[in-house]
C-alpha positions in Angstrom: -163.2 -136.2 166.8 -163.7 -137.2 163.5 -166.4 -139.7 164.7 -168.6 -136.7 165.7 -168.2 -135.4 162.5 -171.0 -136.7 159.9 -170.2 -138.0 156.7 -171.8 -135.7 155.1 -169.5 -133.0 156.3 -166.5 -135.3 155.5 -167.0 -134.9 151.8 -167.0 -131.3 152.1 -163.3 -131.4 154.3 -160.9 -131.6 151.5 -159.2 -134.7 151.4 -155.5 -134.8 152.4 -153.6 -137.1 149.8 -150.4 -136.6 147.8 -151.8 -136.8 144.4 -153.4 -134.0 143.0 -157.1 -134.4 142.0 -158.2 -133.5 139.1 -160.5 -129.9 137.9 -163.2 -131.9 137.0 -163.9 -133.4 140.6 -165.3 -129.7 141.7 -167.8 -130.4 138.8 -168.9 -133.8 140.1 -171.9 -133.9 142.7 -172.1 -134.1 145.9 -175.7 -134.8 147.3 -174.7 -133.9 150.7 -172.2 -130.8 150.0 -175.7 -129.8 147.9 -177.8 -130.1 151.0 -175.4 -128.0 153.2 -174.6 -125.3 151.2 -178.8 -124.9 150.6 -178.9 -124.6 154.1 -176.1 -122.0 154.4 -177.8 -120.2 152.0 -180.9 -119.9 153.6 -179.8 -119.2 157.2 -177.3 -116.6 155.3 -180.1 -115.5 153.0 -182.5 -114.9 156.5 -179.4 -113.3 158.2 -178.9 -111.0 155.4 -182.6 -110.0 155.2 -182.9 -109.2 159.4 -179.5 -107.5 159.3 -179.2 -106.1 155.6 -181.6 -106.0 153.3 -184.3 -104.7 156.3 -182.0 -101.5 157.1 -181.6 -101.2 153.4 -184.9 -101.2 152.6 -185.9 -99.2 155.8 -183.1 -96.6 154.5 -184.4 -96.3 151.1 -188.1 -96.4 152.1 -187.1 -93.2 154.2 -185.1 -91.5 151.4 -187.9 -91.8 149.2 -190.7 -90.3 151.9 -188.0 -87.5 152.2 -187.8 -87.2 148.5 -191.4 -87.1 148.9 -191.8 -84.6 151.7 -189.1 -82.5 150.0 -191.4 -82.4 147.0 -194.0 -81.9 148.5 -192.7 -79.0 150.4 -190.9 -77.4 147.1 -194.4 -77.7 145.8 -195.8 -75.8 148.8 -193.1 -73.5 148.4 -193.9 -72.4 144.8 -197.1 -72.0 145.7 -196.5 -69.8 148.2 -193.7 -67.9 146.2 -196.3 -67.9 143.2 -199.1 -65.8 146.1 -196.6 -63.7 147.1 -195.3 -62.5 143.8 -198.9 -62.0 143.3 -199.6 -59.9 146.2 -196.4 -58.3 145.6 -197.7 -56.9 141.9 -200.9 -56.3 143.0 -199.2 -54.2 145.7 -197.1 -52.4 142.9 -199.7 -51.5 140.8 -201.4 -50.0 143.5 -198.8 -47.9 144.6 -198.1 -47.3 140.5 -201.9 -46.0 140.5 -201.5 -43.9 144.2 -198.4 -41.7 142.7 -200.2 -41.6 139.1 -202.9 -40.1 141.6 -201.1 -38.2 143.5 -199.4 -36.7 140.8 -202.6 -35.8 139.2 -203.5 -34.4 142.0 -200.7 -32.3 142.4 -200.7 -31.3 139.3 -204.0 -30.4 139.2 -203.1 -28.4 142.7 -200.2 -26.5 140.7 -202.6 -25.7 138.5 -205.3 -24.1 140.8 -202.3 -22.3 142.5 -201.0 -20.6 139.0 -204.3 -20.1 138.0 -205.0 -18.2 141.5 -201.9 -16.4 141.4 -202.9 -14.9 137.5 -206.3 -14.3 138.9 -204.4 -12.6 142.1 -201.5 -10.8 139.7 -204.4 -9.6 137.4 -207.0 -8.4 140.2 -203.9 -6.2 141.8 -203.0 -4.7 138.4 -206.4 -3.8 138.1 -206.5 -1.9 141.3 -202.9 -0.4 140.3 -204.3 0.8 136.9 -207.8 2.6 138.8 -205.6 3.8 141.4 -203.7 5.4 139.0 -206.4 6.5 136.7 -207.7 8.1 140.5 -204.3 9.2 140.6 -204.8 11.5 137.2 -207.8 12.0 137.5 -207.4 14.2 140.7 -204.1 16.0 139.5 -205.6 16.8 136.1 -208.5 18.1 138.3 -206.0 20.0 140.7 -204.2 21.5 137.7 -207.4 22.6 135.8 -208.2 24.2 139.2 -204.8 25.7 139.5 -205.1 26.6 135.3 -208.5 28.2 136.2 -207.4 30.5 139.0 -204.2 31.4 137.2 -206.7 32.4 134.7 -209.0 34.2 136.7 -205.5 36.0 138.1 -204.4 36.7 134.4 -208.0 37.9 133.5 -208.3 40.3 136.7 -205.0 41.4 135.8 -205.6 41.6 132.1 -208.8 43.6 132.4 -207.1 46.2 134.9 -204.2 46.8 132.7 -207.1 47.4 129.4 -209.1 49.4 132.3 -206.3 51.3 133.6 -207.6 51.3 136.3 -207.6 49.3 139.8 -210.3 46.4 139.7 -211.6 45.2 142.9 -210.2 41.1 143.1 -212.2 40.4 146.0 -215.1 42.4 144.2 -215.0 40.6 140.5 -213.1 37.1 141.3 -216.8 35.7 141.4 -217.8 36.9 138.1 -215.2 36.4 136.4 -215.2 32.7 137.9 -218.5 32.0 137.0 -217.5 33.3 133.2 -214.4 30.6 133.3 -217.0 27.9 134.8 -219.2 28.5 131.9 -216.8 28.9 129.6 -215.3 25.7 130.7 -218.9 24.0 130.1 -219.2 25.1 126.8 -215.9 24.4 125.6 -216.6 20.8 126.5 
């Protein structure tokens, strides 16, 4: 089997022999052991690249275009976080100015209403205070009537008693009406 075996691969087998070999003779070189381990490297070295280093730097070429995408979709994210907060205080302030509005509106309402009701309030008091003026008017009138017939009564009565004498009512209540009418003028 050993015949099979290069020579070059002979000087990499250790040799079997009683005496121990010296630390130096790992520094000595070997022109064929040089040879074979540059050709493990390389078939190691292309191994290592199809199997290792490819997934590696498929792995880390994928993390960094999800790094990328993630960025990219933060970015979008802002931005659309940015409109919305927009729209959201544009949509505020416009609600701000609708109740400043409608309380304006109300207020102005409240004060149409009060302003009615005074105008209302006042309008009825004025119609209480004629009515009531009507009111006196007419009873002052009915007593001065009443006052003027007592007196026409007390007159009648008066001028009998003076007369001694029985005085027709029916007969001088005209006249002596007509005296208390003019009497009644003038005294005005």
């Amino acid at each position: 089997m050993l015949a099979t075996v290069p020579n070059a691969m002979l000087n990499l087998l250790p040799v079997i022999s009683d005496d121990p070999r010296p630390l130096n003779a790992l520094l000595e070189f070997a022109p064929g052991a040089v040879i074979w381990t540059l050709a493990a490297f390389f078939v190691g070295l292309l191994v290592m690249w199809k199997f290792v280093y490819g997934p590696i730097t498929t792995a880390l070429e994928a993390r960094d275009q999800k790094v990328e995408d993630s960025i990219t979709a933060a970015e979008k994210a802002r931005k659309d976080a940015e409109a919305q907060m927009g729209q959201a205080k544009a949509e505020l302030q416009k609600a701000q100015e609708n109740a400043k509005r409608m309380v304006e509106e109300a207020m102005a309402r409240a004060e149409k209403q009060a302003a009615e009701a005074v105008r209302t309030a006042d309008e009825r008091a004025k119609a209480e205070l004629q009515k009531a003026r009507d009111t006196i008017a007419a009873e002052k009138r009915q007593a001065l009537q009443e006052i003027k017939a007592l007196a026409v009564e007390l007159t009648i009565a008066a001028t009998g008693k003076l007369l001694q004498q029985e005085v027709d009512a029916a007969k001088n209540r005209p006249l002596v009406q007509q005296f208390v009418a003019s009497a009644d003028k003038g005294g005005r």
